[in-house]
mmCIF file of the N, C-alpha and C atoms, coordinates in Angstrom:
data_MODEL
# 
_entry.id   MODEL 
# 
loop_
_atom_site.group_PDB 
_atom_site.id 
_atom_site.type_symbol 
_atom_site.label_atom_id 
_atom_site.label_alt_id 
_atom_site.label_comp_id 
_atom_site.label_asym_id 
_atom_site.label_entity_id 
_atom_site.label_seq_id 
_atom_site.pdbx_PDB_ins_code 
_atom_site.Cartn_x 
_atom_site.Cartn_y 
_atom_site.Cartn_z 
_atom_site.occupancy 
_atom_site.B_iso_or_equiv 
_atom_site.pdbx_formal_charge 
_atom_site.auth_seq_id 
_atom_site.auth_comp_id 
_atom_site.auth_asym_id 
_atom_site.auth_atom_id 
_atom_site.pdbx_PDB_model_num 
ATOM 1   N N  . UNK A 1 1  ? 0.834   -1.187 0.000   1.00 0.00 ? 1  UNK A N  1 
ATOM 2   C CA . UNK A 1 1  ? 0.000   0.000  0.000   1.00 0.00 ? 1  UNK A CA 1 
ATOM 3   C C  . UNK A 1 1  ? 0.876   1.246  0.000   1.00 0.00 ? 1  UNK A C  1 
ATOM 4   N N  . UNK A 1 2  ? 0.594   2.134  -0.862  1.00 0.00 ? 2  UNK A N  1 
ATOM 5   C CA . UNK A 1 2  ? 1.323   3.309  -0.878  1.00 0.00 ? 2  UNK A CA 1 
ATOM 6   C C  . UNK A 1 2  ? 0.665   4.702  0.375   1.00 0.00 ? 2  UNK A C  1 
ATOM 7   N N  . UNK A 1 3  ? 2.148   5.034  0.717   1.00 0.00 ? 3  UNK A N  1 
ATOM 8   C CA . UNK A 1 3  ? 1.637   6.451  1.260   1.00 0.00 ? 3  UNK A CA 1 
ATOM 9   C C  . UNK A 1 3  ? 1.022   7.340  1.304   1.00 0.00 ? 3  UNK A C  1 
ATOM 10  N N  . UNK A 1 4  ? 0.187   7.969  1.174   1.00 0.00 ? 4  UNK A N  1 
ATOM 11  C CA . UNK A 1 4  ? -0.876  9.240  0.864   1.00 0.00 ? 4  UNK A CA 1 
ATOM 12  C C  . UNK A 1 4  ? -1.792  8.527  -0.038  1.00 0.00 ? 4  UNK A C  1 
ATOM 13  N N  . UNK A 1 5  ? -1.956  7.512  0.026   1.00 0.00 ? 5  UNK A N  1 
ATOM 14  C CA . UNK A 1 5  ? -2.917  6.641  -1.410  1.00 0.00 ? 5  UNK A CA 1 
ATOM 15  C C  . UNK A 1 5  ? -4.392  6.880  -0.965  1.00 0.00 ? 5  UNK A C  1 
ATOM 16  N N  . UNK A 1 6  ? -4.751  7.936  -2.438  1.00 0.00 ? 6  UNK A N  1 
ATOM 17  C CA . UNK A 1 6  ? -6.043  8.171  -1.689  1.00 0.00 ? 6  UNK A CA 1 
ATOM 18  C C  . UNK A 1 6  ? -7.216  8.005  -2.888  1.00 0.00 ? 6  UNK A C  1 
ATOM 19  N N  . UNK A 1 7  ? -8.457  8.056  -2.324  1.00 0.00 ? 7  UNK A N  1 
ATOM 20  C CA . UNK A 1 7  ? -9.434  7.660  -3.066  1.00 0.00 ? 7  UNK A CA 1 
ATOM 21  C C  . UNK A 1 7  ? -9.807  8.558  -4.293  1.00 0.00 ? 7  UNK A C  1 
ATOM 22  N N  . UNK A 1 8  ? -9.964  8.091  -5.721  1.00 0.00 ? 8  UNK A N  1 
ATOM 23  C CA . UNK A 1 8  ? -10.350 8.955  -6.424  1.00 0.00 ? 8  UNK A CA 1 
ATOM 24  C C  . UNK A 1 8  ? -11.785 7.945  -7.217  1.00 0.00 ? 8  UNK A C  1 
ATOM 25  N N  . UNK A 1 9  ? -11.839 8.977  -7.587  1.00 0.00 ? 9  UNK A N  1 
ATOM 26  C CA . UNK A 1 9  ? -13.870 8.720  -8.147  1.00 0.00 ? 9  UNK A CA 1 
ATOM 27  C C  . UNK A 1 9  ? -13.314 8.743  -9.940  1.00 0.00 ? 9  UNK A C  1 
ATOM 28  N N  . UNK A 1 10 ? -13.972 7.719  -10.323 1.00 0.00 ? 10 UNK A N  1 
ATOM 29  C CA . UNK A 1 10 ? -13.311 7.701  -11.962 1.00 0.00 ? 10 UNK A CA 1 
ATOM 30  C C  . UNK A 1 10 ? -14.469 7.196  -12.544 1.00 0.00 ? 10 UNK A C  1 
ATOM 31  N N  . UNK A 1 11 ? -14.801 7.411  -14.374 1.00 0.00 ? 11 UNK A N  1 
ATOM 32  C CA . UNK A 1 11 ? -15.878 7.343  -15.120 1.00 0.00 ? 11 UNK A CA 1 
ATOM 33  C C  . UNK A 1 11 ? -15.273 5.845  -15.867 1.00 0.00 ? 11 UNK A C  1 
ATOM 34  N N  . UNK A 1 12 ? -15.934 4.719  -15.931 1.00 0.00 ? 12 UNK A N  1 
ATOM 35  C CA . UNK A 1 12 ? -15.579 3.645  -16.818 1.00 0.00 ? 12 UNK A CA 1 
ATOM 36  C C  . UNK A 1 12 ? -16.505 3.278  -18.334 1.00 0.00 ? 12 UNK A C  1 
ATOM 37  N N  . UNK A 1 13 ? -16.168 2.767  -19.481 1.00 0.00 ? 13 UNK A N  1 
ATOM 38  C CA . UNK A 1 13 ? -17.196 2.410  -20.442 1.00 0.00 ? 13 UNK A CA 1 
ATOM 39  C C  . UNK A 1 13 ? -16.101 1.472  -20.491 1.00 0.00 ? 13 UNK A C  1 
ATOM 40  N N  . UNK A 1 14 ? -17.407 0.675  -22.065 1.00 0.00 ? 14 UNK A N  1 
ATOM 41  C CA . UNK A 1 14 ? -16.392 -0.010 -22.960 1.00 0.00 ? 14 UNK A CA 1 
ATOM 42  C C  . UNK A 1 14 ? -15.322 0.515  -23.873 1.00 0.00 ? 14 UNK A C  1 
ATOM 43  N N  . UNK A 1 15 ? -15.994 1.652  -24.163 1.00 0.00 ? 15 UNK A N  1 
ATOM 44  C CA . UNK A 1 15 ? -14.698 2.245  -25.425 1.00 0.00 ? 15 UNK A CA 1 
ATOM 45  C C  . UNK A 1 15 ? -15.435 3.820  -25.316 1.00 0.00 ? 15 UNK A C  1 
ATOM 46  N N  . UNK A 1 16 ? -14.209 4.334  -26.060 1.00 0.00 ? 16 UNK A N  1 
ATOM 47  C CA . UNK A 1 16 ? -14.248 6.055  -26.012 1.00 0.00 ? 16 UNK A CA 1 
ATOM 48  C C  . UNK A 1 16 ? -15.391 6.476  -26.458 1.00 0.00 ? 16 UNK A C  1 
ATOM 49  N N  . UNK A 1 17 ? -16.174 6.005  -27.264 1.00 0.00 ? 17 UNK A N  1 
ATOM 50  C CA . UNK A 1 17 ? -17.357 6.387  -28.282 1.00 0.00 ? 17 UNK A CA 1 
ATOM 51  C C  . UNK A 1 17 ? -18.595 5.972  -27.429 1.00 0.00 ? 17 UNK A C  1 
ATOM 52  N N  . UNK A 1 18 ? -18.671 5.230  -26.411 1.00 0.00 ? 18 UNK A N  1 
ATOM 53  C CA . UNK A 1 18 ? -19.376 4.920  -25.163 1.00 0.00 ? 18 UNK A CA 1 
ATOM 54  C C  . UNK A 1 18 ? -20.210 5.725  -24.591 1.00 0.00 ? 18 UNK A C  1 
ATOM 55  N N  . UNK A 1 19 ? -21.600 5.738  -24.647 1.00 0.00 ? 19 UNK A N  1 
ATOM 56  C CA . UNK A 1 19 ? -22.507 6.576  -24.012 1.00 0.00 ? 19 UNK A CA 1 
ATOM 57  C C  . UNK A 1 19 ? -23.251 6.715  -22.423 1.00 0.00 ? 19 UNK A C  1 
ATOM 58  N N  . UNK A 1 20 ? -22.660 5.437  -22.228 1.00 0.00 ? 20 UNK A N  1 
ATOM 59  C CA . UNK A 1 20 ? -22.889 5.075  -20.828 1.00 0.00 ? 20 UNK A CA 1 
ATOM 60  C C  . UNK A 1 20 ? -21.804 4.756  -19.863 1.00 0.00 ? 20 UNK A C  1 
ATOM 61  N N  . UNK A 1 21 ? -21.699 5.626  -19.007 1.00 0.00 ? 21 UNK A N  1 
ATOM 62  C CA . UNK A 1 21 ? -20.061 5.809  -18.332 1.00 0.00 ? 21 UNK A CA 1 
ATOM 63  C C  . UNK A 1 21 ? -20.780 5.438  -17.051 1.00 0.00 ? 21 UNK A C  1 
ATOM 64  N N  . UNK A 1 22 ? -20.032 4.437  -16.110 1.00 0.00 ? 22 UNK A N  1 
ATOM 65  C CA . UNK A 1 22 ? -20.736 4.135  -15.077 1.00 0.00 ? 22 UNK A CA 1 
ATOM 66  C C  . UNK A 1 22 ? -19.297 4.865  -13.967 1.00 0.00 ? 22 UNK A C  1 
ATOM 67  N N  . UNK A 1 23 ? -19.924 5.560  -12.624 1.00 0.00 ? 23 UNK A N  1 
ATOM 68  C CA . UNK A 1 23 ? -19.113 5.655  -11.662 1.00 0.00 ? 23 UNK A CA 1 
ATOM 69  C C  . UNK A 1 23 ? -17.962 4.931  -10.815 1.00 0.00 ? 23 UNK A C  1 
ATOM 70  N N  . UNK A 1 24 ? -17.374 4.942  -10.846 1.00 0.00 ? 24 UNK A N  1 
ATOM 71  C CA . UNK A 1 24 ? -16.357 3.826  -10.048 1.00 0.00 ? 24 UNK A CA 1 
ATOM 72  C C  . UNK A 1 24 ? -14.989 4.893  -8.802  1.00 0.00 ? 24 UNK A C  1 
ATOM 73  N N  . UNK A 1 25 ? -15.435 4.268  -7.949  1.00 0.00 ? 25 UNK A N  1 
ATOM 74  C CA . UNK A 1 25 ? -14.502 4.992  -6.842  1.00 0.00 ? 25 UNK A CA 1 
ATOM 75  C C  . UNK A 1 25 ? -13.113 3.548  -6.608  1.00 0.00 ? 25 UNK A C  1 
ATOM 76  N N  . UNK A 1 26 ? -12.216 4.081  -6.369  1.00 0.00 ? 26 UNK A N  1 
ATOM 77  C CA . UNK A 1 26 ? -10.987 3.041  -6.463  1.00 0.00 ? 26 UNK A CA 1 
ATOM 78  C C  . UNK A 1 26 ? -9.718  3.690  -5.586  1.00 0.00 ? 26 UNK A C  1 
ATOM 79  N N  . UNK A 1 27 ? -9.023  3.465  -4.451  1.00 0.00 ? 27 UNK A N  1 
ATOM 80  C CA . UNK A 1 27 ? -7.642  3.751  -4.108  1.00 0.00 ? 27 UNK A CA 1 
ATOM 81  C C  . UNK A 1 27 ? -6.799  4.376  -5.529  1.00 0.00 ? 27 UNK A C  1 
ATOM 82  N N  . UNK A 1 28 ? -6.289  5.510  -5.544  1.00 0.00 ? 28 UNK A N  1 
ATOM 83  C CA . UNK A 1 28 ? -4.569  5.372  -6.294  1.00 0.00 ? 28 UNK A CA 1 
ATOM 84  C C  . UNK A 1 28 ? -4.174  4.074  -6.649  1.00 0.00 ? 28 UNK A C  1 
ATOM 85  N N  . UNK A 1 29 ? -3.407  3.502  -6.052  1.00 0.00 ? 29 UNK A N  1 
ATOM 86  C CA . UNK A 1 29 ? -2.608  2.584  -6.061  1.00 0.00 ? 29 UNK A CA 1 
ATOM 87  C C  . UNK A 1 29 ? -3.241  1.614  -6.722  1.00 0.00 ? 29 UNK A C  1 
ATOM 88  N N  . UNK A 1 30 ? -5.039  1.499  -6.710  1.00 0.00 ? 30 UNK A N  1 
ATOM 89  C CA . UNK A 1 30 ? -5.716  0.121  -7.633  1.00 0.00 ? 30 UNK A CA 1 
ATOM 90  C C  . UNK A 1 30 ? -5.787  0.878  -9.363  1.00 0.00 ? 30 UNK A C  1 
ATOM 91  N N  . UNK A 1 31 ? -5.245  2.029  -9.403  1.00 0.00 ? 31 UNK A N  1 
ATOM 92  C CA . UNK A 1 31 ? -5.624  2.847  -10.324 1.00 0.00 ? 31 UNK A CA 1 
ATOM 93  C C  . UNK A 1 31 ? -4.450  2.439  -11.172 1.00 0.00 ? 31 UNK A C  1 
ATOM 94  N N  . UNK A 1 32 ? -3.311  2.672  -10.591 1.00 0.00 ? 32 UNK A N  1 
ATOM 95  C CA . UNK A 1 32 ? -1.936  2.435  -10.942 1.00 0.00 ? 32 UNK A CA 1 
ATOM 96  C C  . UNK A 1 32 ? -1.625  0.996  -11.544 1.00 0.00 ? 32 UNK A C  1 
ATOM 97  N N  . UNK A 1 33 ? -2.197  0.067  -10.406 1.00 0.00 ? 33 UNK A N  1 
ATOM 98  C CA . UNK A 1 33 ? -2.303  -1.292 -10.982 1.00 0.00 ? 33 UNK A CA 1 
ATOM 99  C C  . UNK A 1 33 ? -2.852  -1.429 -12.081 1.00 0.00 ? 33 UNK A C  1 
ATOM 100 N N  . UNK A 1 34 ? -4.002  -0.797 -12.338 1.00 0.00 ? 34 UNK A N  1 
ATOM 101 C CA . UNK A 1 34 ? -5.026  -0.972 -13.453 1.00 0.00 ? 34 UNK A CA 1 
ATOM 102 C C  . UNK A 1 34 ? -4.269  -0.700 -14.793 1.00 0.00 ? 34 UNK A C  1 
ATOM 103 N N  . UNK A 1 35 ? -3.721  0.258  -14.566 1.00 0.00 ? 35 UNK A N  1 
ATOM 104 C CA . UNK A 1 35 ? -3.424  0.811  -16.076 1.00 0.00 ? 35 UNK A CA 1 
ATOM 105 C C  . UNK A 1 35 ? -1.737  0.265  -16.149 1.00 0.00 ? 35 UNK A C  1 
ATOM 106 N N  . UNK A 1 36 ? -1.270  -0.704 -15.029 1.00 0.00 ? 36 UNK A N  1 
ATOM 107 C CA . UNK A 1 36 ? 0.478   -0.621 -15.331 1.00 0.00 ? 36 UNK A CA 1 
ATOM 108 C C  . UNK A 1 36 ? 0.751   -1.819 -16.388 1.00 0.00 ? 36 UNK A C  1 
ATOM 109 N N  . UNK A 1 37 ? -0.332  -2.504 -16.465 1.00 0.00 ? 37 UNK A N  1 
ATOM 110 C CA . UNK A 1 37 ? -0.158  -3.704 -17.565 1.00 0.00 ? 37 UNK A CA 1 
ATOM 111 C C  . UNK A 1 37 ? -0.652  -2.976 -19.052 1.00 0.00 ? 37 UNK A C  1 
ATOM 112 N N  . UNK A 1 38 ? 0.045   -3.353 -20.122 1.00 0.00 ? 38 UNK A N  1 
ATOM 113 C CA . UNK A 1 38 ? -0.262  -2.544 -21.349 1.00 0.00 ? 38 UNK A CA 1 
ATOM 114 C C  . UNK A 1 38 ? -1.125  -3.099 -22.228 1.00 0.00 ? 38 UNK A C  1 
ATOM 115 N N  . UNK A 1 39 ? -2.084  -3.023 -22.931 1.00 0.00 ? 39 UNK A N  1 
ATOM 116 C CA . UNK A 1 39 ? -2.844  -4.004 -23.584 1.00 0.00 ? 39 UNK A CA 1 
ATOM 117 C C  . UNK A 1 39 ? -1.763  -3.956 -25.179 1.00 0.00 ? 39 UNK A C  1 
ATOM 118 N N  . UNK A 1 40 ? -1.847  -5.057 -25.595 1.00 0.00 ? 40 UNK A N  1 
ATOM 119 C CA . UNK A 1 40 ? -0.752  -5.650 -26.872 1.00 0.00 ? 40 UNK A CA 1 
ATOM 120 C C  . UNK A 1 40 ? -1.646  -6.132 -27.972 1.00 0.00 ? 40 UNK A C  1 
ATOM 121 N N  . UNK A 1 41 ? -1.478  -5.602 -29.077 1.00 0.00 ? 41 UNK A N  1 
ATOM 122 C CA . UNK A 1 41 ? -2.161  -6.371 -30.443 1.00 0.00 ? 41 UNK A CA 1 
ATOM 123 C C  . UNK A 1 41 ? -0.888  -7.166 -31.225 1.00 0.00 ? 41 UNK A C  1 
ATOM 124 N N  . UNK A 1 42 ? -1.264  -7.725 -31.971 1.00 0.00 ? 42 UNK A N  1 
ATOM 125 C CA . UNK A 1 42 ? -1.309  -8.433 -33.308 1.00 0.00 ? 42 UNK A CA 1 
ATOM 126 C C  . UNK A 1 42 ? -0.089  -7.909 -34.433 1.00 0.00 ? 42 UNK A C  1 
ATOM 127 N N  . UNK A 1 43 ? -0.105  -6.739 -34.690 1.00 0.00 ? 43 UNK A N  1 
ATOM 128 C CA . UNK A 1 43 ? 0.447   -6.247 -35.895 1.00 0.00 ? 43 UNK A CA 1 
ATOM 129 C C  . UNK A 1 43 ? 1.575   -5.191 -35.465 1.00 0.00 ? 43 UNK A C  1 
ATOM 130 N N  . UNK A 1 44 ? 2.733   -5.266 -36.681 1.00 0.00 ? 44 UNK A N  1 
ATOM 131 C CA . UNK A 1 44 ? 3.705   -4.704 -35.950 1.00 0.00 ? 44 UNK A CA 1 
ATOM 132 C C  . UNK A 1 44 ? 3.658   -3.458 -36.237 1.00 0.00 ? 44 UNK A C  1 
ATOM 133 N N  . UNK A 1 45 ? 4.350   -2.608 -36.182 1.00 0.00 ? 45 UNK A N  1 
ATOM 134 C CA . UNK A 1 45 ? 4.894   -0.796 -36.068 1.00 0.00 ? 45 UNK A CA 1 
ATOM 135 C C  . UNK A 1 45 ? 4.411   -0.533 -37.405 1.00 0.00 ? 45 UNK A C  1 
ATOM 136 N N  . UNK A 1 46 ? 4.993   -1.377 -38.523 1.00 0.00 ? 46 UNK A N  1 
ATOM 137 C CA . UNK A 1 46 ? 5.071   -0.900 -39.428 1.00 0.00 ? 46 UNK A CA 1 
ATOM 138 C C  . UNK A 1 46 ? 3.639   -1.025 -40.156 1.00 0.00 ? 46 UNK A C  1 
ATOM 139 N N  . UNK A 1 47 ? 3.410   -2.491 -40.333 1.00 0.00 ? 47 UNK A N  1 
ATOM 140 C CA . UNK A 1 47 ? 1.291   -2.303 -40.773 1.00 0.00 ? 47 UNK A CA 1 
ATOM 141 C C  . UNK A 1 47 ? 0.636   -1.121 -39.789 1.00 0.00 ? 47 UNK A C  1 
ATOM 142 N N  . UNK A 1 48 ? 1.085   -0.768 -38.081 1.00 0.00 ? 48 UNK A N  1 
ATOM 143 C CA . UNK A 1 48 ? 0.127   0.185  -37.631 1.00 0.00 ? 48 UNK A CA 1 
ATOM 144 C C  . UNK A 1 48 ? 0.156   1.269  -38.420 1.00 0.00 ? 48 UNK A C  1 
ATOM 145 N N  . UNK A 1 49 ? 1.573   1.801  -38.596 1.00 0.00 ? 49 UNK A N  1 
ATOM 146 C CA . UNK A 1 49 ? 1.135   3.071  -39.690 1.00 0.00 ? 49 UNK A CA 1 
ATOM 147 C C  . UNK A 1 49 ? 0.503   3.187  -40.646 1.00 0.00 ? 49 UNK A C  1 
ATOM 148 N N  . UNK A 1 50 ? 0.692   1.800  -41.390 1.00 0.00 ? 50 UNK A N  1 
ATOM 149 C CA . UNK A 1 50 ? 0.121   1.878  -42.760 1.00 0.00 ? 50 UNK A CA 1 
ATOM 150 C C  . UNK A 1 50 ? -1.513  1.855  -42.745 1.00 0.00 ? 50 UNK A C  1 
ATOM 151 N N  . UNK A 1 51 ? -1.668  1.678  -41.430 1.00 0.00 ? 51 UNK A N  1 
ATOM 152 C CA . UNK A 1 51 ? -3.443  1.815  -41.515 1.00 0.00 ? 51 UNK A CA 1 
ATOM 153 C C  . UNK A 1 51 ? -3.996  2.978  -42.108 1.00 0.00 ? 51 UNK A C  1 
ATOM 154 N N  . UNK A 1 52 ? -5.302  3.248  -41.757 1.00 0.00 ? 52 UNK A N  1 
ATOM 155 C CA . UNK A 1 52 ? -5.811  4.532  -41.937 1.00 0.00 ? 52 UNK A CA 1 
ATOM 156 C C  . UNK A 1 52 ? -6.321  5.150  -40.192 1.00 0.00 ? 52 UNK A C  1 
ATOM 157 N N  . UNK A 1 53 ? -6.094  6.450  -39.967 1.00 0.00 ? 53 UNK A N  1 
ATOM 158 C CA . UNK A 1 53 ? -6.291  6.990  -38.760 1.00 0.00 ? 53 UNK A CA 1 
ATOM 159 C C  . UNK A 1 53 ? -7.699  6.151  -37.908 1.00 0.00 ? 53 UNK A C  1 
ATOM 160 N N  . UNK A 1 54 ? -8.478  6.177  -38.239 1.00 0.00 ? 54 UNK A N  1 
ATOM 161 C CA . UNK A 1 54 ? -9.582  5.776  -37.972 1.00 0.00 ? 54 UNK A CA 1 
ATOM 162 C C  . UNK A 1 54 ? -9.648  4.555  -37.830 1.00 0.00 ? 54 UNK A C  1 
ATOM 163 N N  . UNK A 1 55 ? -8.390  3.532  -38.258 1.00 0.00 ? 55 UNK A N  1 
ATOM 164 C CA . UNK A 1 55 ? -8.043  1.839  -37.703 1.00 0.00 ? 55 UNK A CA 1 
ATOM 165 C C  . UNK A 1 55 ? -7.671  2.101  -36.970 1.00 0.00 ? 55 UNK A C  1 
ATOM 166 N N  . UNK A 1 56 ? -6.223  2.977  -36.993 1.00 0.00 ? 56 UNK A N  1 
ATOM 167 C CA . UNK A 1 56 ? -5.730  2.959  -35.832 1.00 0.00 ? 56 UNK A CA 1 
ATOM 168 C C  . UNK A 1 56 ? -5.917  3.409  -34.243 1.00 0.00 ? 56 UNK A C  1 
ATOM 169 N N  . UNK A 1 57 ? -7.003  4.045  -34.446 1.00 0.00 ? 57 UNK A N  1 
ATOM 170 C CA . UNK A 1 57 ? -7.822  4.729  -33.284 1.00 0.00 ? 57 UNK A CA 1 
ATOM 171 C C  . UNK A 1 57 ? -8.567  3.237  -32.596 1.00 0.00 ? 57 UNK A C  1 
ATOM 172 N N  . UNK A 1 58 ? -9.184  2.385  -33.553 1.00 0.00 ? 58 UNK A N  1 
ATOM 173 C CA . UNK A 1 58 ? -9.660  1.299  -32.941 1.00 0.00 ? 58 UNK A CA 1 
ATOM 174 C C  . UNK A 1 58 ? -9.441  0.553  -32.552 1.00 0.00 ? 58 UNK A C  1 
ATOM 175 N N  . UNK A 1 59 ? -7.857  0.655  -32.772 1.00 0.00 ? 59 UNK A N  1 
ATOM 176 C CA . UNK A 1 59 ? -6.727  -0.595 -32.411 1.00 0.00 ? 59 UNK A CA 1 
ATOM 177 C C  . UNK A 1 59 ? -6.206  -0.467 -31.331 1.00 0.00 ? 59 UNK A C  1 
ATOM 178 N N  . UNK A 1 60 ? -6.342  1.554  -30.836 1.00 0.00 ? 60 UNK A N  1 
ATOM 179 C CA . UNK A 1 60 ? -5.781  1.891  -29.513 1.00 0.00 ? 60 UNK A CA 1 
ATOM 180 C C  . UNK A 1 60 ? -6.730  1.772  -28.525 1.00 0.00 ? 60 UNK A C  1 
ATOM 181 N N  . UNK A 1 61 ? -8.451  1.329  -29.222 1.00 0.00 ? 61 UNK A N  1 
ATOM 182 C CA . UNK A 1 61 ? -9.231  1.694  -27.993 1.00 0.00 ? 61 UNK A CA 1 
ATOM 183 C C  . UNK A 1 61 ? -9.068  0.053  -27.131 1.00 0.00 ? 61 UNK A C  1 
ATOM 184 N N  . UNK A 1 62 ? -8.368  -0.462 -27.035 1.00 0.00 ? 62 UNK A N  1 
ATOM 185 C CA . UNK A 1 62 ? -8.509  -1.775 -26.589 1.00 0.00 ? 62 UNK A CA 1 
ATOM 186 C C  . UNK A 1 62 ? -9.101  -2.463 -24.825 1.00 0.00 ? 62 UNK A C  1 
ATOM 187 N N  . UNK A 1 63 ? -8.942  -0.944 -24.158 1.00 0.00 ? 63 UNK A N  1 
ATOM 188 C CA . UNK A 1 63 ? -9.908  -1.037 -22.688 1.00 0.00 ? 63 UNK A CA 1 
ATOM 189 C C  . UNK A 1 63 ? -10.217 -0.107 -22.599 1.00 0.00 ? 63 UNK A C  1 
ATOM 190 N N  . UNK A 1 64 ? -11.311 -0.118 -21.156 1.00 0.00 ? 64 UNK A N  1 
ATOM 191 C CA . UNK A 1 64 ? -12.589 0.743  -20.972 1.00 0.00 ? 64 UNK A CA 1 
ATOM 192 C C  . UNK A 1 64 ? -11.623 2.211  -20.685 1.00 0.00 ? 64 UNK A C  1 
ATOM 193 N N  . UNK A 1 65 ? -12.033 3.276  -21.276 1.00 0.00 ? 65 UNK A N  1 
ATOM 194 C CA . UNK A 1 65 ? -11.432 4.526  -21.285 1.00 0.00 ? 65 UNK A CA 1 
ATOM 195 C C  . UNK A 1 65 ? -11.662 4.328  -19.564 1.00 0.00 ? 65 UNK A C  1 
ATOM 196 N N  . UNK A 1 66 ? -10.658 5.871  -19.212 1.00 0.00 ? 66 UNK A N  1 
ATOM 197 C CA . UNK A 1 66 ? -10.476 6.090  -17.725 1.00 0.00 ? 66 UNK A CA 1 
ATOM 198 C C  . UNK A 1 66 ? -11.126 7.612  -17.741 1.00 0.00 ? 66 UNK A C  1 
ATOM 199 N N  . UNK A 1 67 ? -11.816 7.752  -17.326 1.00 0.00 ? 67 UNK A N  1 
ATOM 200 C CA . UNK A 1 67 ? -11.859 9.465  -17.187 1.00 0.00 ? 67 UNK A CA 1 
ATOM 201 C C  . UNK A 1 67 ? -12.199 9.792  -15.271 1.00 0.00 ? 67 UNK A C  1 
ATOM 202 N N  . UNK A 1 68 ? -11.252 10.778 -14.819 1.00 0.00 ? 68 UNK A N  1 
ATOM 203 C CA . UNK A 1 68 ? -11.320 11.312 -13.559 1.00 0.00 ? 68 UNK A CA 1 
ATOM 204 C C  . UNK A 1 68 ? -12.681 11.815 -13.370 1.00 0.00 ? 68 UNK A C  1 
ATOM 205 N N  . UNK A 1 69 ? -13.039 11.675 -12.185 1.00 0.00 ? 69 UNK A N  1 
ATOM 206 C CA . UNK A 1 69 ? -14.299 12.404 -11.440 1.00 0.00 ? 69 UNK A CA 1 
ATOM 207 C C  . UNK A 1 69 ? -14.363 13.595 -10.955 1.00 0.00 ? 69 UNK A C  1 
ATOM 208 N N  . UNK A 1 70 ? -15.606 14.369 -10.996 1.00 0.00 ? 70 UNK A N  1 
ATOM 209 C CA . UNK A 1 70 ? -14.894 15.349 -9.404  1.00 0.00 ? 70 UNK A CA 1 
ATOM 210 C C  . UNK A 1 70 ? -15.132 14.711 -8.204  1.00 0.00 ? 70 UNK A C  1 
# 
């Protein structure tokens, strides 16, 4: 458990384009955990560029966006 680890209030969906954001309150430190593993695809550096913007946006949405609370 970390020092000063304190509670923050955060918005979850499935993906950025998501209309329904549900509340979620969580420690720091479960926050940190959450996001310290990286999600990994399929295709290398070089096909990502060659996509078109709008693949590649879908390729980055791969977990539920994070957005802070007040």
């Amino acid at each position: 458990m970390m020092q000063n680890d304190k509670k923050l209030k955060i918005s979850v969906a499935n993906n950025r384009k998501s209309v329904n954001w549900v509340s979620q309150e969580l420690l720091w430190s479960e926050f940190i955990t959450k996001i310290s593993t990286p999600a990994r695809t399929n295709e290398t550096y070089e096909q990502f560029i060659k996509l078109k913007k709008s693949q590649q946006d879908e390729l980055k949405d791969v977990r539920s966006d994070l957005l802070q609370g007040n």
